[in-house]
DOMAR-678337 format. One record per residue: residue number from 0; residue in three letters; z negated, x negated, y negated of N, C-alpha, C, O in turn. Coordinates in steps of 0.2 Angstrom, whole numbers. Atoms other than C-alpha are relative to their C-alpha. Example, Ala and Ser with C-alpha at 12.3 -4.5 7.8 and 13.67 -1.06 7.14 Angstrom:
REM DOMAR-678337
{0, 'ALA', {0, -4, 6}, {-39, -62, 22}, {0, -4, -6}, {-3, -9, -5}},
{1, 'SER', {1, 4, 6}, {-36, -68, 5}, {-3, 4, -5}, {-4, 1, -11}},
REM end
This chain:
REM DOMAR-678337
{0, 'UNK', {6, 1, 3}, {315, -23, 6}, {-3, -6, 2}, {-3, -7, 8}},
{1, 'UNK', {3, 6, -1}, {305, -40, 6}, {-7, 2, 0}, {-9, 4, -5}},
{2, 'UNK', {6, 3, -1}, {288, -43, 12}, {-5, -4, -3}, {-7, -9, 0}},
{3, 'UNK', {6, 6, 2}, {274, -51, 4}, {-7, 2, -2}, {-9, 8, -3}},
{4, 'UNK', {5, -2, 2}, {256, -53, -1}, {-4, -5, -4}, {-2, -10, -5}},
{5, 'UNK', {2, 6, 5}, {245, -60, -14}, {-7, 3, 2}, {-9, 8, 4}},
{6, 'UNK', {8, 3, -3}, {227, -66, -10}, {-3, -3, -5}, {1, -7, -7}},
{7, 'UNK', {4, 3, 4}, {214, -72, -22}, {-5, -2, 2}, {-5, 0, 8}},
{8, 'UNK', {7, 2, -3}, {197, -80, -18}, {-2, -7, -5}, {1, -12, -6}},
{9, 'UNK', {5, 6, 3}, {184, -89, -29}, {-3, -5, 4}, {-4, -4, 10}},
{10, 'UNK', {5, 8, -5}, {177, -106, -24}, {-5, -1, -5}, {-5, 0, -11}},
{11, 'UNK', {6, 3, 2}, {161, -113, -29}, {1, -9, -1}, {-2, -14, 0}},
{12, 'UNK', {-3, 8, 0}, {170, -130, -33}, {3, 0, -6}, {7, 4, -8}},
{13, 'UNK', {-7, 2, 3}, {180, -139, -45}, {5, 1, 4}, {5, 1, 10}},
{14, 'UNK', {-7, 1, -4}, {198, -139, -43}, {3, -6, 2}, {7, -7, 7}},
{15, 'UNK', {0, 6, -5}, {197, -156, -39}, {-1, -1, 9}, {2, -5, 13}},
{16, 'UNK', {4, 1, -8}, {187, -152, -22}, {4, 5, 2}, {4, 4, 9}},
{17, 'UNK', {-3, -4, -2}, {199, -137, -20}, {7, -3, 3}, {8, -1, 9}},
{18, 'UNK', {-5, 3, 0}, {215, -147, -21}, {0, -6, 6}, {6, -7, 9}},
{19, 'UNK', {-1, 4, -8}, {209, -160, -6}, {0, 3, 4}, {3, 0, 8}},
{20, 'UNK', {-2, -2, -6}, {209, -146, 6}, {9, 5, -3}, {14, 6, 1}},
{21, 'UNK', {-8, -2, 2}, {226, -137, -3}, {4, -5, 0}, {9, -3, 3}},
{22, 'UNK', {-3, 5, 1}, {234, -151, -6}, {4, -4, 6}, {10, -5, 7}},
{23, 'UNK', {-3, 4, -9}, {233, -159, 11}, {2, 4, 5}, {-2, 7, 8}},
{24, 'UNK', {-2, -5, -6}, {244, -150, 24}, {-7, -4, 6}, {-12, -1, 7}},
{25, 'UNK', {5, 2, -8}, {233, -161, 39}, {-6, 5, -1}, {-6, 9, 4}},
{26, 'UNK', {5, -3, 1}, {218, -152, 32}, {0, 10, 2}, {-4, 14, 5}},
{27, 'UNK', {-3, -7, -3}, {227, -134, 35}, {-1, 2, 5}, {-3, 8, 4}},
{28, 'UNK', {2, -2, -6}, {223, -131, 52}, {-6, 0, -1}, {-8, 1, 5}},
{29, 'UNK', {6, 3, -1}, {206, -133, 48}, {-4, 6, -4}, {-10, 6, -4}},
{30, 'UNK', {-1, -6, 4}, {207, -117, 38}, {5, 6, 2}, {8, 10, -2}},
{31, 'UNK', {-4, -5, -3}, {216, -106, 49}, {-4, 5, 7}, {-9, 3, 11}},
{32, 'UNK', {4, -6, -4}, {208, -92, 59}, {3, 0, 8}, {0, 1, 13}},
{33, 'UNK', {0, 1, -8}, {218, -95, 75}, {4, -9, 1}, {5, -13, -3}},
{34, 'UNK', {-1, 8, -2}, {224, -111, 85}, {7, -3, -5}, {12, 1, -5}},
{35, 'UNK', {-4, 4, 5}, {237, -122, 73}, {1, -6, -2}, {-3, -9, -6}},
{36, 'UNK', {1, 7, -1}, {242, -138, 74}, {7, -1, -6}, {11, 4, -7}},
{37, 'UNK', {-6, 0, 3}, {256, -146, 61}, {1, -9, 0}, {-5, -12, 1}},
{38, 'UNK', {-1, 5, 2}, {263, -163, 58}, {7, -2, -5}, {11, 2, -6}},
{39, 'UNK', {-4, -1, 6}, {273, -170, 44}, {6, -6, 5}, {5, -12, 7}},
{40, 'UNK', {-7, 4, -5}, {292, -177, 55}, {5, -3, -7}, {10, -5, -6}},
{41, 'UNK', {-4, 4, 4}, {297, -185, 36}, {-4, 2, -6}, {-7, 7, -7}},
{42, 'UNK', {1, 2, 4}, {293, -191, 22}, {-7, -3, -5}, {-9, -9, -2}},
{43, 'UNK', {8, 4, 3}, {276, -196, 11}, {-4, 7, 2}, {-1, 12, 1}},
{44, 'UNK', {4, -3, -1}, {262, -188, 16}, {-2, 6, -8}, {-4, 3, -13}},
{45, 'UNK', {4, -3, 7}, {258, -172, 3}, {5, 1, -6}, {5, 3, -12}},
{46, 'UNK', {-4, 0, 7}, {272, -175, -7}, {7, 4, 0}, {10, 4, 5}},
{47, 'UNK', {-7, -3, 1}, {290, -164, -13}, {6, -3, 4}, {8, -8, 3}},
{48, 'UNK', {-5, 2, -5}, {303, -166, 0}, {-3, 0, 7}, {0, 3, 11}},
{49, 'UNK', {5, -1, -6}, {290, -168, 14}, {2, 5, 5}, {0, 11, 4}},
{50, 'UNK', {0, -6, -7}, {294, -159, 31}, {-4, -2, 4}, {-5, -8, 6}},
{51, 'UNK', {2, 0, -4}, {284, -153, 43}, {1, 5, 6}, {4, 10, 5}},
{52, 'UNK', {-2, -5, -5}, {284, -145, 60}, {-7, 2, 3}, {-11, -2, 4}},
{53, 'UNK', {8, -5, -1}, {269, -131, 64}, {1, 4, 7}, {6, 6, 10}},
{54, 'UNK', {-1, -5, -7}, {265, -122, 80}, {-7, 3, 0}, {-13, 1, 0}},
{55, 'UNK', {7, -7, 2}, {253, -106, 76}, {2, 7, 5}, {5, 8, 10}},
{56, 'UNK', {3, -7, -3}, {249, -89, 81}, {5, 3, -6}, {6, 1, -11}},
{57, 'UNK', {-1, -5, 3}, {260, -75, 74}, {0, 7, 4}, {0, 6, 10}},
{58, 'UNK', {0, -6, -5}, {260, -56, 81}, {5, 0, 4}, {11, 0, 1}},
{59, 'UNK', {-6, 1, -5}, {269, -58, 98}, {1, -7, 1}, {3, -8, 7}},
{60, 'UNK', {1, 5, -3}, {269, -74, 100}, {-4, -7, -2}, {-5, -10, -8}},
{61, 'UNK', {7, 4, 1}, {255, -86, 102}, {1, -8, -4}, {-3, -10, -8}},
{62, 'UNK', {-4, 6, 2}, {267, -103, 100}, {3, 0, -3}, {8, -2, -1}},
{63, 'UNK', {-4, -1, 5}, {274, -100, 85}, {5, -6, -4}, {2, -10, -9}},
{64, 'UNK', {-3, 7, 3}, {285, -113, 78}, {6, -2, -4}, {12, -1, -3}},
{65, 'UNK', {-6, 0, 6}, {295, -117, 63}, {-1, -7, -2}, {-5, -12, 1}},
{66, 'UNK', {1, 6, 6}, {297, -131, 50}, {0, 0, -7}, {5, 3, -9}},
{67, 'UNK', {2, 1, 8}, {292, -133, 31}, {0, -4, -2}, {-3, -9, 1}},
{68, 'UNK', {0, 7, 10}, {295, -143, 14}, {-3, 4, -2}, {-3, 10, -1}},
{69, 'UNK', {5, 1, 6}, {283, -145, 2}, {6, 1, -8}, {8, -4, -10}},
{70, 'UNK', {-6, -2, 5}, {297, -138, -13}, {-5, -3, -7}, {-2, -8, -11}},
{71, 'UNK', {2, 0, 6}, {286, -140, -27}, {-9, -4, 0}, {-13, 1, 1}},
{72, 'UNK', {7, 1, 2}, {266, -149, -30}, {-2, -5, -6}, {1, -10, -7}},
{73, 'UNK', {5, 1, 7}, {256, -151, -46}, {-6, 0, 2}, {-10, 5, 3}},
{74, 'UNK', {7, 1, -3}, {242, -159, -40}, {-7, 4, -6}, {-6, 4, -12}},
{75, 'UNK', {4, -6, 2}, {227, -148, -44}, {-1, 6, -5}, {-5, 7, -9}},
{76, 'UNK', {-3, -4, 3}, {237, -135, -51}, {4, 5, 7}, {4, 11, 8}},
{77, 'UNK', {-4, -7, -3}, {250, -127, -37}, {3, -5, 7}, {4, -11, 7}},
{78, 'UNK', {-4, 4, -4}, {258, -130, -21}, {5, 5, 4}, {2, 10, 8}},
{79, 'UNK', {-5, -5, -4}, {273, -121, -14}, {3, -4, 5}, {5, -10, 6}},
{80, 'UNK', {-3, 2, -9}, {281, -122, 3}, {3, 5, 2}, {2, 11, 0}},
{81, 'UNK', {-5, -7, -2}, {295, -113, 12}, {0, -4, 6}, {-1, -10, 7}},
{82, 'UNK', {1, -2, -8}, {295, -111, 30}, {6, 2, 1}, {9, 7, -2}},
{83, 'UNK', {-8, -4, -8}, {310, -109, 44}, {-1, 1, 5}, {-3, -4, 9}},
{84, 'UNK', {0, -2, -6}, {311, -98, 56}, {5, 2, 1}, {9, 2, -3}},
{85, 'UNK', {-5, -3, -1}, {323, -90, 65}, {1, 7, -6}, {7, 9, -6}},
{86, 'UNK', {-1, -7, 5}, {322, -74, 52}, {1, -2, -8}, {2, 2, -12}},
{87, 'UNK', {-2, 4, 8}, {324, -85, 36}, {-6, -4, -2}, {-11, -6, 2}},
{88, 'UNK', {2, 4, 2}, {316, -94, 24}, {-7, 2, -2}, {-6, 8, -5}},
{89, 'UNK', {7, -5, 2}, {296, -87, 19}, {-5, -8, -5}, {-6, -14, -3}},
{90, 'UNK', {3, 5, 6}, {288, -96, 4}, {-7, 2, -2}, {-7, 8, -5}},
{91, 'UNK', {7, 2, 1}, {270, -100, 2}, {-3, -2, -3}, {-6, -7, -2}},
{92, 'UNK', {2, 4, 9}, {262, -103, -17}, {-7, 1, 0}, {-10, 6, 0}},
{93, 'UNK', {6, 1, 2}, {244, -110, -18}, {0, -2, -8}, {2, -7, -11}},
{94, 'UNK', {1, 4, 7}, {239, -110, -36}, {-8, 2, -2}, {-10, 7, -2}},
{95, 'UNK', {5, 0, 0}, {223, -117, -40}, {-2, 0, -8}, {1, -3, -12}},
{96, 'UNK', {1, 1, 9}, {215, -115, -58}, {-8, 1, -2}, {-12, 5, 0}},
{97, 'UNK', {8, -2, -1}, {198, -117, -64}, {-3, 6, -5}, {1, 8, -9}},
{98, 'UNK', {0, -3, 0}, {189, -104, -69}, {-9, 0, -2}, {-11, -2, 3}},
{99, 'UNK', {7, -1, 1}, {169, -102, -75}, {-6, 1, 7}, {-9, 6, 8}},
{100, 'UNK', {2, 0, -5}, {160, -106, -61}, {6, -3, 7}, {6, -1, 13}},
{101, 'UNK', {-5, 4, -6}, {173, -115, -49}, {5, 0, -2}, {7, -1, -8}},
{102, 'UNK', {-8, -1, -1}, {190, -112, -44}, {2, 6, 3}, {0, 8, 9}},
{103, 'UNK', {-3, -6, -3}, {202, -96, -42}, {6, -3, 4}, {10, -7, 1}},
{104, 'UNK', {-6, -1, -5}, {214, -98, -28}, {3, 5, 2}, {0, 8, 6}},
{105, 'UNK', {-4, -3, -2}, {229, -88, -26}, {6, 0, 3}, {11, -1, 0}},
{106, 'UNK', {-6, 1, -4}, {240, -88, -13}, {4, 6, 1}, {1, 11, 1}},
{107, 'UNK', {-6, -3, -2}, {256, -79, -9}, {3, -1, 3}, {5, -7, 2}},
{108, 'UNK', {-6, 1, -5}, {268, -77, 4}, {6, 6, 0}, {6, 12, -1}},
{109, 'UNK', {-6, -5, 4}, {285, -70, 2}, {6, 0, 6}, {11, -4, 7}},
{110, 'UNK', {-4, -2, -5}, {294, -64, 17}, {7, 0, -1}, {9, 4, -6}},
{111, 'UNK', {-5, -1, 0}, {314, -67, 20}, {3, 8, 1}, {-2, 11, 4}},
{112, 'UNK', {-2, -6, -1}, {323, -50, 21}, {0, 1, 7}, {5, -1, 11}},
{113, 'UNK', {-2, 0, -9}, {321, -46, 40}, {4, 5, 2}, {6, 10, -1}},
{114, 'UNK', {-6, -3, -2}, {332, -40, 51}, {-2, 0, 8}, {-7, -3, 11}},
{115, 'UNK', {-1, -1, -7}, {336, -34, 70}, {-9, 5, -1}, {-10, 9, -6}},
{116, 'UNK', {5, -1, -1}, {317, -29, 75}, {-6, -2, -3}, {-11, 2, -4}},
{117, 'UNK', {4, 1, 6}, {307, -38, 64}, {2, 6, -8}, {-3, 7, -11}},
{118, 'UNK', {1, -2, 5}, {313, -28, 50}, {-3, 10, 1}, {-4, 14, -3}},
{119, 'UNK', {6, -8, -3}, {303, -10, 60}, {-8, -4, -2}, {-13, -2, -4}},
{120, 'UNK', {10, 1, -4}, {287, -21, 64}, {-2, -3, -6}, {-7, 0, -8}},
{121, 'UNK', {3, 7, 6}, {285, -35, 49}, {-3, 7, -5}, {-9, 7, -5}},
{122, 'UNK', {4, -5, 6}, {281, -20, 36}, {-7, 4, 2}, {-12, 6, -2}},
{123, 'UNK', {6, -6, -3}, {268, -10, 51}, {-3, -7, 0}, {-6, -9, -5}},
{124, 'UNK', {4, 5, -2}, {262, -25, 57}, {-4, -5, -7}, {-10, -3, -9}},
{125, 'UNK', {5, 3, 7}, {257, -37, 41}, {-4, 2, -4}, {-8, -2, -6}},
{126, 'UNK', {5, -1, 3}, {247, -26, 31}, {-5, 4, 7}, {-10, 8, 6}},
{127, 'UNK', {7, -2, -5}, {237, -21, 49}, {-2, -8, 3}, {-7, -8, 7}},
{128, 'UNK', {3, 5, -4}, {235, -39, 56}, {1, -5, -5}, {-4, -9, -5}},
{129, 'UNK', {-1, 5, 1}, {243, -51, 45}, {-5, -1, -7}, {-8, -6, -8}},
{130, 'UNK', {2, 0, 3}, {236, -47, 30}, {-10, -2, -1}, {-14, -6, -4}},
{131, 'UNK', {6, 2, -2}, {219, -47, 38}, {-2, -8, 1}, {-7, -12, -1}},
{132, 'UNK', {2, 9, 0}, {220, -66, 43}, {2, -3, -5}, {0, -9, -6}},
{133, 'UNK', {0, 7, 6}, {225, -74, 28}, {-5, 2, -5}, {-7, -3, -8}},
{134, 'UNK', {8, -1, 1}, {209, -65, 21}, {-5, -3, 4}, {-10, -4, 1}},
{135, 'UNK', {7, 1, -4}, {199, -72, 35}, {4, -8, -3}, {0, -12, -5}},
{136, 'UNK', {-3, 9, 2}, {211, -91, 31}, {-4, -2, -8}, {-6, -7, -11}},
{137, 'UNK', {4, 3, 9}, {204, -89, 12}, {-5, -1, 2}, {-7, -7, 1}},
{138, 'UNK', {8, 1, -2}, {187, -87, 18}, {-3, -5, 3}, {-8, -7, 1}},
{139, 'UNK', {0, 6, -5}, {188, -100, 30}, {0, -8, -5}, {-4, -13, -5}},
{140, 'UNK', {0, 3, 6}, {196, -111, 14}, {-8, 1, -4}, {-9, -5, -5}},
{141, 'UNK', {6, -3, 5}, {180, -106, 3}, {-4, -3, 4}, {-7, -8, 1}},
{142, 'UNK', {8, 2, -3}, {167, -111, 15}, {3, -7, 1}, {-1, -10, -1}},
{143, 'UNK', {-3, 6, -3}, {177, -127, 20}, {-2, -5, -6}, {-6, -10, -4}},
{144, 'UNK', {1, 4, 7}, {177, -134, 2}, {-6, 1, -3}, {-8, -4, -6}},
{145, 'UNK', {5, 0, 1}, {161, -128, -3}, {-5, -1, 6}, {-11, -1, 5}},
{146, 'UNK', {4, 5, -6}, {153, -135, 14}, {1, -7, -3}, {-4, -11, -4}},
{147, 'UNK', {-5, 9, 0}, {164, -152, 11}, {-4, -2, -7}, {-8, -7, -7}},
{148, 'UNK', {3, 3, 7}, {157, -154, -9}, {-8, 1, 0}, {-11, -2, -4}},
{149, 'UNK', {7, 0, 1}, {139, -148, -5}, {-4, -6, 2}, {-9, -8, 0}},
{150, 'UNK', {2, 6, -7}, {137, -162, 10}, {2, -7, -5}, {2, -11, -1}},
{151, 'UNK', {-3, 6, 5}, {143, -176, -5}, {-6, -2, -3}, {-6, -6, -7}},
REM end
């Protein structure tokens, strides 16, 4: 059984104003609920083929660390990313679209098949913790971009 969650949240912005904080992995940390740092080790900043290496917070460990490509971006339209970790591959879809009064964003993340101990905890654990912070990351995005476009 695979893992994943889909997330929604209105913005008070064009998708233009949405896409400078999606778009930009740099900006990402800056919309994250705990400590998270990332840098891009190749390619054009923001663009398809792009890697980079991240060190976050996951349940159990504080220093979490993997590497991600940027697989697919349509500027203010979508942006997908897959992540490696030791337990596989986990893919990441921001897609932005406007909407009557701003922008809907919806994000998804889609869990590799797990395996050993991870596949007991990843199913208990994500909809009681994990679930919870990417709720508090959207909100976090929300205020971010409508703080950043009001201050213009």
């Amino acid at each position: 059984m695979t893992t994943q969650g889909d997330f929604t949240i209105m913005i008070e912005s064009a998708p233009d104003a949405v896409w400078e904080w999606v778009g930009d992995i740099s900006k990402h940390p800056q919309f994250s609920p705990h400590d998270y740092t990332v840098e891009r080790i190749s390619g054009e900043p923001n663009a398809v083929g792009s890697r980079y290496r991240s060190v976050g917070w996951v349940p159990g460990d504080k220093a979490h660390k993997n590497e991600f490509e940027i697989i697919e971006s349509v500027p203010e339209s979508r942006l997908v990313i897959r992540a490696e970790d030791d337990q596989g591959p986990f893919v990441n879809t921001f897609t932005v679209k406007p909407v009557s009064g701003g922008t809907q964003v919806d994000y998804q993340i889609v869990f590799p098949k797990m395996t050993g101990m991870s596949a007991v905890l990843v199913p208990v654990l994500f909809p009681l913790v994990g679930k919870s912070d990417i709720r508090k990351r959207m909100t976090m995005l929300k205020s971010a971009v409508e703080t950043d476009a009001h201050s213009r």
